[in-house]
C-alpha positions in Angstrom: 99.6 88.3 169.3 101.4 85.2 168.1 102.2 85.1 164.5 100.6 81.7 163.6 97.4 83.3 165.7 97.7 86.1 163.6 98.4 84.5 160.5 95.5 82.1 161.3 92.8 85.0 161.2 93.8 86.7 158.5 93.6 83.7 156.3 90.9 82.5 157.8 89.3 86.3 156.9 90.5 86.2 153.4 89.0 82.7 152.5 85.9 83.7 154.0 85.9 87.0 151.6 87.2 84.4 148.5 84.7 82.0 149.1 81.6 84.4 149.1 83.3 85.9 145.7 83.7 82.8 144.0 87.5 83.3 143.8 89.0 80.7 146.2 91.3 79.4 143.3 92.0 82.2 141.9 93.0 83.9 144.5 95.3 80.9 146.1 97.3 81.1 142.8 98.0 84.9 143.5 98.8 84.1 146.8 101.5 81.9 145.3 102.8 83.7 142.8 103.1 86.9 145.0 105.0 85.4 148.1 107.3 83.0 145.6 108.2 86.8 144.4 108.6 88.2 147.1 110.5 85.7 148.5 112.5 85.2 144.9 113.3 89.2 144.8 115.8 90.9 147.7 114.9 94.3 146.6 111.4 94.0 146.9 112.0 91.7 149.7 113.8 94.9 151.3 110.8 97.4 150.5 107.7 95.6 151.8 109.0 94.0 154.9 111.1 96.9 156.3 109.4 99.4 158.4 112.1 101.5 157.4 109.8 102.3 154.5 106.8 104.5 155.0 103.1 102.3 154.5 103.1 105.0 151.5 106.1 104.1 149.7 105.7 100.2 150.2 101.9 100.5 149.4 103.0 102.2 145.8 105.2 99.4 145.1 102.5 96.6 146.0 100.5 98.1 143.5 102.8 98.0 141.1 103.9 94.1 141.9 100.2 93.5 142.0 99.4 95.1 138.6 102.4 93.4 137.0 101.0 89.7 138.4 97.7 90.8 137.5 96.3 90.0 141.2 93.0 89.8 142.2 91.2 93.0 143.4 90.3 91.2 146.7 94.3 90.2 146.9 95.1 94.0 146.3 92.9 95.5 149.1 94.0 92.3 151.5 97.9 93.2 151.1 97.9 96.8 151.5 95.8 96.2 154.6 98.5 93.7 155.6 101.0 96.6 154.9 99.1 98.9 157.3 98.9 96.4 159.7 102.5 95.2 159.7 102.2 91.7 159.1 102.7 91.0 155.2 105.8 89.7 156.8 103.3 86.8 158.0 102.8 86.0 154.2 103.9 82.4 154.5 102.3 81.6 156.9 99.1 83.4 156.0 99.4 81.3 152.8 100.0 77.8 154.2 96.6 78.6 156.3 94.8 79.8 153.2 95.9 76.6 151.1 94.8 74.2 153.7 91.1 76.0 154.0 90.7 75.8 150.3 92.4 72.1 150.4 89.7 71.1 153.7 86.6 72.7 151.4 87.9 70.9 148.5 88.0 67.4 150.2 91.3 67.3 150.2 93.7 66.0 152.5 97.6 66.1 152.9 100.0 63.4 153.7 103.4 63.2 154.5 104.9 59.9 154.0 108.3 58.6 154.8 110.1 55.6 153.1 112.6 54.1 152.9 113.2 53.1 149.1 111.2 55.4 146.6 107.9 54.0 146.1 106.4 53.0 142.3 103.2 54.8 140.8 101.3 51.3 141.6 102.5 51.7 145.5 101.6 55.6 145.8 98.1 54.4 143.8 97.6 51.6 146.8 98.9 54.1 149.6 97.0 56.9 148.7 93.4 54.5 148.4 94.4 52.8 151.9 94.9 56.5 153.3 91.8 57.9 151.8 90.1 54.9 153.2 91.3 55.9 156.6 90.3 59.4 156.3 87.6 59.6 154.1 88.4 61.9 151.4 91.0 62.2 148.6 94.6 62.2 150.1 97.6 64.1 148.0 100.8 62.6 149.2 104.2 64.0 149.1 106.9 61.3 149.7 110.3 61.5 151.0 112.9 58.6 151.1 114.8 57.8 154.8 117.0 55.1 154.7 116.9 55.3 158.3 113.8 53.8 158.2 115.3 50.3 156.9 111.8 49.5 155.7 108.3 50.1 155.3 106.6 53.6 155.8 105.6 56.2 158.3 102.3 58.4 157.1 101.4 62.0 159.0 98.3 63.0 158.4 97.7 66.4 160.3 98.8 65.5 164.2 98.0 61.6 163.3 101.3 59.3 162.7 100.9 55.9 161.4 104.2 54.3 161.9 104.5 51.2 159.5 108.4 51.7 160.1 110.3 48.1 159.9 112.7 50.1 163.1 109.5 50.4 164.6 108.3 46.9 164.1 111.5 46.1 165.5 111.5 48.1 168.4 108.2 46.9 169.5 109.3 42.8 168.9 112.3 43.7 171.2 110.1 45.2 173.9 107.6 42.0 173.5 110.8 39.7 174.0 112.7 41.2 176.6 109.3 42.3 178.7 110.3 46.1 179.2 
């Protein structure tokens, strides 16, 4: 089984189990405070994502991690089942699955957006109301400048690209001109 496949049901199983408790927040913050330790700490990094350790041992330590962060029951059960199941290694991916289930119940949807100057507060407040516009919902944008770019913007929105790229605009003049 592929991870993303994998990492797809299990988050998919945990939201469903969140959502029926009430817990969908609270449980996405644990998932982020958990794998940014994990991923913060080699030792514990070396414990829960080496086989080398019996389920036992790496179990014991959860618990104790878990306890310190003060998880969520639900997250407790779901992580020593990951253990058991040798995936917790999938933990990234399980949470980037989980954020954008909670993020599609919410409404919300995300945008990457490429520029090539920064953009103002009053340009992020028109970009984000022309993209919610265009997908019907709220939009939370993260921006990143590309000077390659020259000018203008490219949005991706899931699998959809709107390319409002001046080297785009360009390219398509030069192909109206020359006929190719």
């Amino acid at each position: 089984m592929a991870v993303a496949v994998a990492a797809r049901r299990y988050a998919r199983a945990l939201f469903q189990l969140a959502q029926e408790g009430g817990r969908v927040d609270t449980v996405r913050a644990n998932l982020a405070t958990f794998e940014e330790l994990v991923q913060d700490n080699a030792e514990l990094q070396a414990v829960l994502l080496q086989p080398l350790h019996p389920a036992a041992e790496r179990r014991a330590v959860l618990d104790k991690v878990a306890e310190q962060v003060d998880a969520d029951v639900l997250l407790r059960h779901f992580y020593a089942f990951l253990i058991d199941q040798r995936r917790l290694i999938d933990l990234a991916a399980i949470r980037s699955e989980y954020d954008r289930l909670a993020d599609e119940e919410a409404g919300i949807t995300k945008a990457a957006i490429r520029s090539a100057s920064p953009l103002d507060e009053e340009q992020l407040r028109r970009l984000r109301r022309a993209l919610a516009t265009r997908v019907g919902g709220e939009v939370e944008v993260t921006v990143d400048v590309d000077p390659t770019l020259v000018g203008g913007i490219v949005a991706t929105i899931g699998d959809v690209v709107y390319d409002g790229s001046l080297r785009t605009q360009l390219a398509h003049l030069r192909t109206t001109l020359t006929g190719d």
